[in-house]
C-alpha positions in Angstrom: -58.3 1.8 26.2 -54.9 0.3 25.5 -53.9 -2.8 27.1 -51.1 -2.8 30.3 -47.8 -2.9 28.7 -44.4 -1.8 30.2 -43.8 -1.6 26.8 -41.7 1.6 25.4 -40.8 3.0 21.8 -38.7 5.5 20.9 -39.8 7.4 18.1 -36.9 10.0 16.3 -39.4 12.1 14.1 -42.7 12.0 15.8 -44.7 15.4 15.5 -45.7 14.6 11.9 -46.2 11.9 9.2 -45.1 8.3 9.1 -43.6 8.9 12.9 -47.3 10.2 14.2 -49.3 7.6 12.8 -47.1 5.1 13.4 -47.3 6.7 17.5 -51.1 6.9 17.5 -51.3 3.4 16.6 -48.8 2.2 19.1 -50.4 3.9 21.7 -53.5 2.5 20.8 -52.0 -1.2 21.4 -50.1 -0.6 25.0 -46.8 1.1 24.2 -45.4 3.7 26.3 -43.8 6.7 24.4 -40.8 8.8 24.0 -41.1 10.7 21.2 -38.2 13.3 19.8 -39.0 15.9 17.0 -37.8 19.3 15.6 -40.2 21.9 15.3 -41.4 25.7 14.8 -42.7 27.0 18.3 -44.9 28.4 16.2 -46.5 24.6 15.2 -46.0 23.6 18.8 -49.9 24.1 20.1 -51.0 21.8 17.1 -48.0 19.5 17.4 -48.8 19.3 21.6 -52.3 19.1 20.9 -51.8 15.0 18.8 -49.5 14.6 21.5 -52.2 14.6 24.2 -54.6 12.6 22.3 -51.9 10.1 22.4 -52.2 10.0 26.3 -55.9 9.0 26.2 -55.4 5.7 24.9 -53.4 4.9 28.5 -49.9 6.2 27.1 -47.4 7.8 28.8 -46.1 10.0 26.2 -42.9 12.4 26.9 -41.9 14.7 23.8 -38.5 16.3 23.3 -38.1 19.0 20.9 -34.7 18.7 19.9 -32.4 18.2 16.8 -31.9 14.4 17.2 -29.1 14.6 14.2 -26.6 16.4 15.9 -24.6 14.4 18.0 -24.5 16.2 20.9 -27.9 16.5 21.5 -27.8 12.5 21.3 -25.4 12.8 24.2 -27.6 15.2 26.1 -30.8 13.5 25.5 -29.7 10.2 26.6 -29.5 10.5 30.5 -32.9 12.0 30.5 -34.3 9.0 28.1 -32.8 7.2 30.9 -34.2 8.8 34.1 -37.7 8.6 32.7 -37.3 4.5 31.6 -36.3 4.1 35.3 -35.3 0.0 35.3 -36.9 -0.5 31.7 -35.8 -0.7 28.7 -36.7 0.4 25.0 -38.8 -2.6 22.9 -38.8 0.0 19.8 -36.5 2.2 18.0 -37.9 4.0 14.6 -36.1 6.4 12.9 -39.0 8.6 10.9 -36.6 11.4 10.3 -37.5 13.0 6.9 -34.3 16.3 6.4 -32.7 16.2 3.2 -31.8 18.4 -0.1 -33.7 18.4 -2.4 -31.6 20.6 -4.7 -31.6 19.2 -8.9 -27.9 18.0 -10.1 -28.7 20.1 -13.0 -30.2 23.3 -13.4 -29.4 26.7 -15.1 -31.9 28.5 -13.0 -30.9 27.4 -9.6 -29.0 26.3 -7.2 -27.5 22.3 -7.7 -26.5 20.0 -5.2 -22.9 20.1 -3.4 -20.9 17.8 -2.0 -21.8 19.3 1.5 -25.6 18.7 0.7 -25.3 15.0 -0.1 -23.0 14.8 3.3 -25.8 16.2 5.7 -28.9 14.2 3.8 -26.8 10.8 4.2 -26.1 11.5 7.7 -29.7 12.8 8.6 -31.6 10.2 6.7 -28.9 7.1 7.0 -25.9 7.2 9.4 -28.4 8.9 12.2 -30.2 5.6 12.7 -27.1 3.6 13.6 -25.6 6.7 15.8 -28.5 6.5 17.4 -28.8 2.9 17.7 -25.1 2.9 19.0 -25.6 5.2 21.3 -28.8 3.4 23.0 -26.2 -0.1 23.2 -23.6 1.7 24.5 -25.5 3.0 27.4 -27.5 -0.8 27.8 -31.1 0.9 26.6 -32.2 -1.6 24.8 -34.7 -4.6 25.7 -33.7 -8.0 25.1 -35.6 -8.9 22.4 -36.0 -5.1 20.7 -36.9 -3.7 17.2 -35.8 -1.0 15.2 -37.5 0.0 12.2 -36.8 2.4 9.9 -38.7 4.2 6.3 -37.0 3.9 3.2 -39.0 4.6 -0.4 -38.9 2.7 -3.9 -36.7 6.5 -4.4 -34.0 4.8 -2.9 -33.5 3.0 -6.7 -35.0 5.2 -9.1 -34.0 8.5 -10.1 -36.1 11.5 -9.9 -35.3 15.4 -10.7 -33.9 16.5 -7.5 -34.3 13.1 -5.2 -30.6 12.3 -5.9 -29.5 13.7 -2.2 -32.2 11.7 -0.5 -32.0 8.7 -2.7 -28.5 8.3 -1.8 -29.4 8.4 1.8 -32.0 6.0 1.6 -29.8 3.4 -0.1 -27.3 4.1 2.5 -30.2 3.9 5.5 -30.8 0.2 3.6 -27.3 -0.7 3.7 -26.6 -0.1 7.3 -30.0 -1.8 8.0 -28.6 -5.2 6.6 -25.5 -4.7 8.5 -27.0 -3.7 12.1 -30.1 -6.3 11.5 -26.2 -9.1 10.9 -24.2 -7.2 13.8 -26.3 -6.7 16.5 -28.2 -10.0 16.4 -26.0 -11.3 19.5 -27.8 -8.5 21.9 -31.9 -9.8 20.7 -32.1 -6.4 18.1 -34.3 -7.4 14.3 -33.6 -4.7 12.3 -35.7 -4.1 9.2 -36.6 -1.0 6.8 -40.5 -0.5 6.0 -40.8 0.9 2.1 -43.5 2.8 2.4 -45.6 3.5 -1.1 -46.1 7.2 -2.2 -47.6 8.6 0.9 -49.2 12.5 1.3 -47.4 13.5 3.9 -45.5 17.3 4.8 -42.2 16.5 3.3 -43.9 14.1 0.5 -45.1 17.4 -0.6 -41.7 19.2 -0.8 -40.3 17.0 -3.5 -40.6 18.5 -6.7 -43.0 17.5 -9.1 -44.5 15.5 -6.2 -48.4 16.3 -7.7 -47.4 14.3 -10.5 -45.4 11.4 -8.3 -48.6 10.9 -7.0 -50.9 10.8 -10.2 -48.5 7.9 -11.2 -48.7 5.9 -8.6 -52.5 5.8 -8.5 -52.0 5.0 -11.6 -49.6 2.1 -11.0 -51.5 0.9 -8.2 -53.7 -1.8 -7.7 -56.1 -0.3 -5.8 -56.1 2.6 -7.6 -55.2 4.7 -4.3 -52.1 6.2 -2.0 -50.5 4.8 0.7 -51.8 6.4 3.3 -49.5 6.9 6.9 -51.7 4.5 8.9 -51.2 1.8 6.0 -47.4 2.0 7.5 -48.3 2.1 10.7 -50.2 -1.0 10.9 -47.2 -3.0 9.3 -44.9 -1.2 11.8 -47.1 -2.8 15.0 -47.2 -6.0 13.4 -43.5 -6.0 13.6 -43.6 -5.4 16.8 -45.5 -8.9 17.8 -44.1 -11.8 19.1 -45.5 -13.5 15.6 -42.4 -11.3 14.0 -39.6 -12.1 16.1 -38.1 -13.7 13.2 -38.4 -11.2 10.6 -34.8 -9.9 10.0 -32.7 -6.9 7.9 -35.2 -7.1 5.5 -36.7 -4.7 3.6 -40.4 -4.8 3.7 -43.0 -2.8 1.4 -46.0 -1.5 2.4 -47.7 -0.3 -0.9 -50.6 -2.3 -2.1 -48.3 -3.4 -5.3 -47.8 0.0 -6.3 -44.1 -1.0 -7.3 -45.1 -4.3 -8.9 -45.2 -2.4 -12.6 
C-alpha cells in the first residue's frame, strides 16, 4: 500500500513507456496522479486497464486523453487540472512525450525530412516542456519546492539514419532544461533531463534500424543488457526525494555505462 502523500505528478505521455513505469512506480511510493496521453480508442481498454492497477496502490489517478502539444488544449486542460488539485499543488512535472519524424535526410526511395518536420518534432519533443511548464507558473500550479523532469537519449549527440529530426529536438529539450533549471530557480522548480540508455519501448521500436541499435548497446554495455523502463523510473523517484533537492539542470544518465565506450 502506498504511503499518505498529498503529493501530485503530472505526467504529459503516460499510457505507455518511460511515462507508465515511471507512474507505476510513483504510485507505488504516495504520489497522486494526473496523467495526459494521446491514444487510439481502439488501445483504450488496455491503456484504462494499467491505469486502474495504478489505483490499487492508494493513487488517485485521473487520465486525459488529449493532444498535450497543441496549445489550445494546454489552455483547456488547465482549469480542469485545477478543479481536481482543489488547494494543492503539482510536486512533479515529466514530460515523456515521444512524437517525432523519423524521415532519413537522404534517400532516393523515400520521402526526406522538410523543414516543416524538424519544426513539429522540436516543438513536440523540446519547446512542449517549457509551454507547458509556463503555462502551470502562470496559473500558480506549481508546489514550492517542485520538479520537472524530462527524457532525453545519448541520440541527442550522435547521428543515426533518420534520428536527425528527433536529435535536434532532444538537444533543444537539453538546452531549455539548463535555462528553466537557471530561470525558474526563484519560484523552488530543479529542472533536470534523465538520459535514458537504449530502452525497448513502442516508439524505441519505430526508429529505423532499431534491432540493430539494440545489439550494439548490449554490446557496449557493462552488464551486457538494456535499459529497461523501470531502470528510469527508479532514478526519476529518487529525484523526487528530499535527498535531491539539490540536484539542478543537469543531465543525468541512467544506462548502466552503456555510453562509457
Amino acid at each position: 500500500m502506498a504511503e499518505k502523500t498529498s503529493k501530485w505528478a503530472l505526467i504529459l505521455g503516460g499510457s505507455t513507456g518511460l511515462g507508465l513505469a515511471t507512474a507505476s512506480k510513483l504510485a507505488r511510493h504516495g504520489f497522486n496522479l494526473l496523467i495526459l496521453h494521446r491514444d487510439r480508442r481502439a488501445d483504450m481498454l488496455e491503456i484504462e486497464k494499467n491505469f486502474d492497477a495504478l489505483e490499487k496502490y492508494g493513487a488517485k489517478v485521473h487520465a486525459f486523453n488529449v493532444d498535450a502539444i497543441n496549445s489550445a488544449k494546454i489552455l483547456e486542460t488547465l482549469p480542469k487540472l485545477s478543479s481536481i488539485l482543489k488547494n494543492e499543488k503539482i510536486d512533479l512535472l515529466i514530460h515523456s512525450i515521444a512524437k517525432g519524424n523519423l524521415k532519413p535526410m537522404y534517400s532516393q526511395d523515400t520521402r526526406v525530412l522538410s523543414s516543416l518536420d524538424f519544426q513539429h518534432t522540436i516543438k513536440a519533443m523540446g519547446i512542449n516542456l517549457y509551454e507547458w511548464t509556463q503555462a502551470l507558473v502562470q496559473h500558480e500550479l506549481f508546489a514550492d519546492d517542485s520538479r520537472i523532469i524530462a527524457f532525453t537519449s545519448e541520440g541527442s549527440t550522435k547521428a543515426w539514419t533518420g534520428y536527425a529530426a528527433v536529435s535536434a529536438a532532444k538537444a533543444t529539450l537539453e538546452s531549455i532544461v539548463r535555462s528553466m533549471a537557471f530561470e525558474f530557480a526563484p519560484l523552488g522548480i530543479k529542472v533536470n533531463c534523465v538520459q535514458a540508455g537504449i530502452t525497448q519501448t513502442r516508439s524505441f521500436q519505430m526508429i529505423p534500424n532499431s534491432e540493430a541499435l539494440k545489439l550494439q548497446a548490449k554490446a557496449k554495455n557493462p552488464f551486457k543488457r538494456l535499459t529497461t523502463p523501470e531502470d528510469v523510473a527508479n532514478v526519476v523517484y529518487l529525484l523526487t526525494l528530499e535527498e535531491a533537492k539539490w540536484i539542478n539542470g543537469t543531465i543525468l544518465k541512467v544506462d548502466g555505462g552503456e555510453s562509457l565506450q
